[in-house]
C-alpha positions in Angstrom: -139.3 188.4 83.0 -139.8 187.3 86.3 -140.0 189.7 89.6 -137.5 189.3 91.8 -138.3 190.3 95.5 -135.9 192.5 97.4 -134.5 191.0 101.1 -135.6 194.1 102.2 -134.8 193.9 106.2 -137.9 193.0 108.1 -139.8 195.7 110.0 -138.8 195.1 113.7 -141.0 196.0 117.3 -138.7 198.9 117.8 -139.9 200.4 114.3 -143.8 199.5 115.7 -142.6 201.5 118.5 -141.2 204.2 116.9 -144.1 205.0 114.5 -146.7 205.0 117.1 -144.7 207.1 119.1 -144.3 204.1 122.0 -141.6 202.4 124.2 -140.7 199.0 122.5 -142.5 197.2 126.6 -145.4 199.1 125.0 -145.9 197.5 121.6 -144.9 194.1 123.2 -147.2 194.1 125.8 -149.9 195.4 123.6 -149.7 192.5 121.1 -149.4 190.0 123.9 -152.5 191.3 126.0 -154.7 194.3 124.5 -156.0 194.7 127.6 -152.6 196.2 128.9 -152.9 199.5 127.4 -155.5 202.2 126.5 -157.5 202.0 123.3 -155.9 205.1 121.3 -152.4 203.3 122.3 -153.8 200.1 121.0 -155.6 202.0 117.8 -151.7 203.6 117.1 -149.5 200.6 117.4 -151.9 198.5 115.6 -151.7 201.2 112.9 -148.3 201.3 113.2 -148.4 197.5 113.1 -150.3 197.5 109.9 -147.4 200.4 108.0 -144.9 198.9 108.6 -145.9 195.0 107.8 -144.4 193.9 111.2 -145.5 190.0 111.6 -144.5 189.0 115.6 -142.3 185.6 115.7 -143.7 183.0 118.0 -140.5 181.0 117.9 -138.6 182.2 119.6 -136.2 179.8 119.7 -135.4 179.6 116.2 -133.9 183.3 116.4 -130.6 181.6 117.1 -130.6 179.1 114.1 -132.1 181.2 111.7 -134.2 178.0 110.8 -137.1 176.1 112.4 -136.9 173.2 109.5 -140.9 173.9 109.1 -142.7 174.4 105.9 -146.3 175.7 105.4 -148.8 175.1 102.4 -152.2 176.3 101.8 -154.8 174.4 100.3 -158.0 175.9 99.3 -160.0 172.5 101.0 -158.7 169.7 102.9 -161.8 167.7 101.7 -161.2 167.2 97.7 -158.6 164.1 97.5 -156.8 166.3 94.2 -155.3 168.4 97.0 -154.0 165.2 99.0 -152.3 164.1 96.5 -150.1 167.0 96.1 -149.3 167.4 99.6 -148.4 163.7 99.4 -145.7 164.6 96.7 -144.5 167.7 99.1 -144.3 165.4 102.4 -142.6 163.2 100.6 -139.5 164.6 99.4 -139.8 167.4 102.7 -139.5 164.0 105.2 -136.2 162.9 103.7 -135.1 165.8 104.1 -135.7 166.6 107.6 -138.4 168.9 107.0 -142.0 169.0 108.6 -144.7 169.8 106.6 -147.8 172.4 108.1 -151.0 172.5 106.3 -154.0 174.8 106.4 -156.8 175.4 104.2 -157.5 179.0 102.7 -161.7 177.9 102.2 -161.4 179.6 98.5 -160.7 182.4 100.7 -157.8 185.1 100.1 -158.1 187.3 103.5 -158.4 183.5 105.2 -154.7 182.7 103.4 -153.4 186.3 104.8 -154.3 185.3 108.1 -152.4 181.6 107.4 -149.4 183.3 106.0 -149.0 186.1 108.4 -149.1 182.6 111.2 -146.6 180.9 109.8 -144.3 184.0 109.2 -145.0 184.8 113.0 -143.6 180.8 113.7 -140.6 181.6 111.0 -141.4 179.2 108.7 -138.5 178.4 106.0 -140.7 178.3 102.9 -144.6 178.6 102.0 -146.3 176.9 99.4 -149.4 178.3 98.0 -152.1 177.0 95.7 -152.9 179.2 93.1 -151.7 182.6 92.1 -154.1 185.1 93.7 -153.2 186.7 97.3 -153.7 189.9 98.7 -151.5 193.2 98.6 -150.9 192.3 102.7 -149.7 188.5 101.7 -147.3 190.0 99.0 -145.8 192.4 101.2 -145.5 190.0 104.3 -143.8 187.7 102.3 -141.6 190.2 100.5 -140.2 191.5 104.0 -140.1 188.3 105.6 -137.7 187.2 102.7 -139.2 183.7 103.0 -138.9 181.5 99.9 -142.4 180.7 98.1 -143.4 178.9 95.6 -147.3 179.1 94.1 -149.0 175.9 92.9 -151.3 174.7 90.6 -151.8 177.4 88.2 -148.6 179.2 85.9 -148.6 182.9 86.5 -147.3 185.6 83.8 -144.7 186.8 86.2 -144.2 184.5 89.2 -144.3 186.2 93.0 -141.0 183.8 93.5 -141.3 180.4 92.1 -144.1 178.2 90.6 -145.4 174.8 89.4 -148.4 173.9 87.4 -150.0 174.0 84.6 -151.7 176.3 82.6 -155.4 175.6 83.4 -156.5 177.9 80.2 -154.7 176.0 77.8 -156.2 172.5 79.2 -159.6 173.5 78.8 -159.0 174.9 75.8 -157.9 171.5 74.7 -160.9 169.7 76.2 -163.3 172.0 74.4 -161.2 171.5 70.8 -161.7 167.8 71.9 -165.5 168.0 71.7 -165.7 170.0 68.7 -163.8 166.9 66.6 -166.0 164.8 68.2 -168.6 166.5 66.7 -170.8 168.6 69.2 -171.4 172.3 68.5 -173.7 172.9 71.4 -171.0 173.4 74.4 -172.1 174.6 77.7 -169.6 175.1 80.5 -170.1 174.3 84.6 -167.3 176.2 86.0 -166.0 177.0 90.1 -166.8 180.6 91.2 -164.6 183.0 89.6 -163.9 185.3 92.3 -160.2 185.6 93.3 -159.3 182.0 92.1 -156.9 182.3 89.3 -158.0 178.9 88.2 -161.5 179.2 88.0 -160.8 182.0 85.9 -158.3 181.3 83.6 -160.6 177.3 82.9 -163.6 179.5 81.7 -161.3 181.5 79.6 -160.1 178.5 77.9 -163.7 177.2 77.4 -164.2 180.6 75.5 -161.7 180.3 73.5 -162.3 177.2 72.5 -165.3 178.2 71.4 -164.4 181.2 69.6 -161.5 179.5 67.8 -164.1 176.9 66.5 -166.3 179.3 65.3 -168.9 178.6 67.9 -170.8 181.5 69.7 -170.5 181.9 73.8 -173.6 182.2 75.3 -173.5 183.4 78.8 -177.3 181.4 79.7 -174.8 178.2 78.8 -172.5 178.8 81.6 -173.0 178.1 85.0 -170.5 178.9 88.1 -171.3 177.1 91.1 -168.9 175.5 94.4 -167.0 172.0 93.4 -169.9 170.0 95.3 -171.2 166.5 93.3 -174.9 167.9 93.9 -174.0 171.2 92.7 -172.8 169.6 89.1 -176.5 167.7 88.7 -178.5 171.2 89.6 -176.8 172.8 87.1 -176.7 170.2 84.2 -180.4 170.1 85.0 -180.7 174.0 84.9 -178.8 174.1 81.6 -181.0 171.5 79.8 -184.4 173.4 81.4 -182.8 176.9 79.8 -181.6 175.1 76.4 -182.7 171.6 74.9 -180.2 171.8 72.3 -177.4 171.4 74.4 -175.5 168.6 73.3 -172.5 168.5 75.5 -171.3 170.1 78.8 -167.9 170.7 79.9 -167.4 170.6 83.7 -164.8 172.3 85.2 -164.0 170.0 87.6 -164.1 165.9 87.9 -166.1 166.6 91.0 -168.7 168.8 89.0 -168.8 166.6 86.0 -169.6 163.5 88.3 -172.3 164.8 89.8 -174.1 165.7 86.4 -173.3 162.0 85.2 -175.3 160.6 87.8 -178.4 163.1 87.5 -178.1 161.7 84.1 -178.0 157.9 85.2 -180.7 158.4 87.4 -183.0 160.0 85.1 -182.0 157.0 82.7 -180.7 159.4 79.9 -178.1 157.7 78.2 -174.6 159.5 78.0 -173.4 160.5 75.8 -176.5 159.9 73.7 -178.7 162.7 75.7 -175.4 164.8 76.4 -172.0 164.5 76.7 -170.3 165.4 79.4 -166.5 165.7 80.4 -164.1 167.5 83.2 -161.2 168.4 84.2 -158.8 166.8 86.6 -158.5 163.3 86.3 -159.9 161.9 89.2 -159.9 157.9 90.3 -163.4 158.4 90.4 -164.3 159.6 86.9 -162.3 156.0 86.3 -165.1 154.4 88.3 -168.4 155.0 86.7 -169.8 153.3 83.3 -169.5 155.8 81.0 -165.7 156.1 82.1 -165.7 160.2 82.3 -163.7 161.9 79.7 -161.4 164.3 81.3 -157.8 166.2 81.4 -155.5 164.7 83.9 -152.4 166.7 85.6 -149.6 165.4 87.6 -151.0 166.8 91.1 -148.6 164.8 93.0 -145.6 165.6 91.0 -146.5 169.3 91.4 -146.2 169.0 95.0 -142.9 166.8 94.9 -141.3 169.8 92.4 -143.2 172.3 94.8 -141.2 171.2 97.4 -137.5 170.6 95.5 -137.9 174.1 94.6 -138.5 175.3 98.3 -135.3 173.3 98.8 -133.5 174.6 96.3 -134.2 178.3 97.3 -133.6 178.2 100.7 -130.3 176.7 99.6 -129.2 179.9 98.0 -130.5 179.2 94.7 -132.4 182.7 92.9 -135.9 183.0 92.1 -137.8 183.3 89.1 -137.8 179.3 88.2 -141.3 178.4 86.6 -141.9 174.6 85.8 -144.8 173.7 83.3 -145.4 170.1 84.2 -148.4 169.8 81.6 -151.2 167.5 80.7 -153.2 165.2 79.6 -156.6 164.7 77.7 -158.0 161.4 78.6 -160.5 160.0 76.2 -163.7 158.1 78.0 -167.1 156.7 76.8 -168.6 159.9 78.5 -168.0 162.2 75.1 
């Protein structure tokens, strides 16, 4: 069942105050300018700051209101067009509703996304939409005080922090690996993101291996290779894998962007695909659409996930309770590349 969170009241600057043992001028001045007080005061009220989970509101103007008709996402890159198209779907339906939309980018990196959040809970924020399913201990408890509605993106957790919409990333490369054993190939290798604190990452390599292991086929870990979603990065290893192993037959990339990259090492070298390898990804991209052989990948609705991403925001800041958990699915798309 899905965790509820508690609208626990949110620490205030009189319970900074009190903790560190300060006047309440104390604690505001010290967060305004360090330079105002002595560095054991400093040392306690930022200690004090970090016990409680008090997050300082820069607007203050919305105190009043209770609203500031602002929502903020994180992204993990601003640079990969499979994020613009879900923060299309969220502007969308936030605009006609009079909402504005503030983005950031985490980098891949979760104490980068603490220090997003805790900024847009400082500037009241109505709702927060996050990619992926991974955050810190701080990020959970920021959010849980703060009471703001959240909804996570992009992946389908077990037990959702609030809300979420996605898909389940194991299941569709589970899918694309089944696809390549009917076609035939029995000599799978796997280009996958970095695995550290990104729930997607993860749970795509986990799919590969089961896929595998459901087929009968053995995982070998010299057949996998993690490196950054770069189109360079996708021909080094493709390369690397074929130097290590000759009887590789296909590769599934984790990522359109990764897949790409190893089908032009593969032009270039004039290997035909998929007669020297095949090769597929994951995502769907316009580009994979592009290139002769068309690239055989999974697509997902990534605008639609930001469109019901932001209808859920909506809905929960209209009263509505949390715990809703939309599976918007996917689907394999078959191209000369496998």
């Amino acid at each position: 069942m899905p965790r509820h969170r508690q609208a626990d009241r949110p620490p205030t600057m009189v319970d900074v105050a009190r903790r560190a043992g300060v006047a309440p001028i104390t604690v505001s001045r010290a967060l305004a300018d360090p330079a105002w007080v002595s560095g054991s005061t400093l040392a306690s009220i930022r200690r004090a700051v970090a016990e409680t989970g008090y997050v300082r509101h820069a607007v203050a103007g919305s105190l009043a209101s209770k609203t500031t008709r602002c929502i903020g996402t994180v992204v993990p890159v601003l640079s990969n067009s499979i994020f613009a198209d879900t923060l299309q779907g969220l502007s969308e339906v936030l605009e006609v509703k009079g909402y504005r939309l503030l983005i950031a980018s985490s980098q891949y990196n979760p104490l980068r996304e603490q220090r997003i959040v805790e900024a847009f809970v400082e500037q009241r924020v109505d709702g927060i939409a996050l990619t992926g399913t991974t955050h810190t201990e701080r990020v959970r408890a920021m959010l849980t005080r703060a009471g703001i509605p959240v909804v996570e993106m992009w992946n389908l957790p077990t037990h959702p922090f609030d809300c979420a919409v996605g898909f389940s990333n194991f299941s569709a490369a589970r899918t694309m690996v089944r696809h390549l054993v009917s076609r035939g190939y029995g000599r799978i290798a796997y280009i996958g993101g970095p695995t550290y604190k990104n729930d997607r990452t993860q749970a795509r390599e986990r799919g590969y291996r089961a896929g595998l292991s459901e087929a009968g086929l053995p995982t070998a870990e010299a057949c996998i290779r993690r490196t950054p979603f770069e189109f360079e990065n996708g021909a080094v290893a493709l390369s690397d894998l074929l130097a290590h192993d000759s009887s590789i037959d296909a590769v599934f990339a984790a990522s359109d962007v990764l897949a790409v990259g190893a089908l032009l090492y593969c032009l270039r070298r004039g290997w035909p695909v998929p007669g020297k390898v095949a090769l597929a990804g994951l995502d769907g991209s316009p580009i994979g659409t592009l290139i002769t052989p068309e690239l055989t990948s999974i697509r997902f609705p990534r605008r639609q996930i930001g469109a019901r991403a932001a209808q859920l925001l909506l809905d929960r800041i209209g009263g509505r309770a949390a715990g809703a958990m939309e599976d918007l699915g996917f689907e394999l798309v078959a191209g000369g590349s496998a």
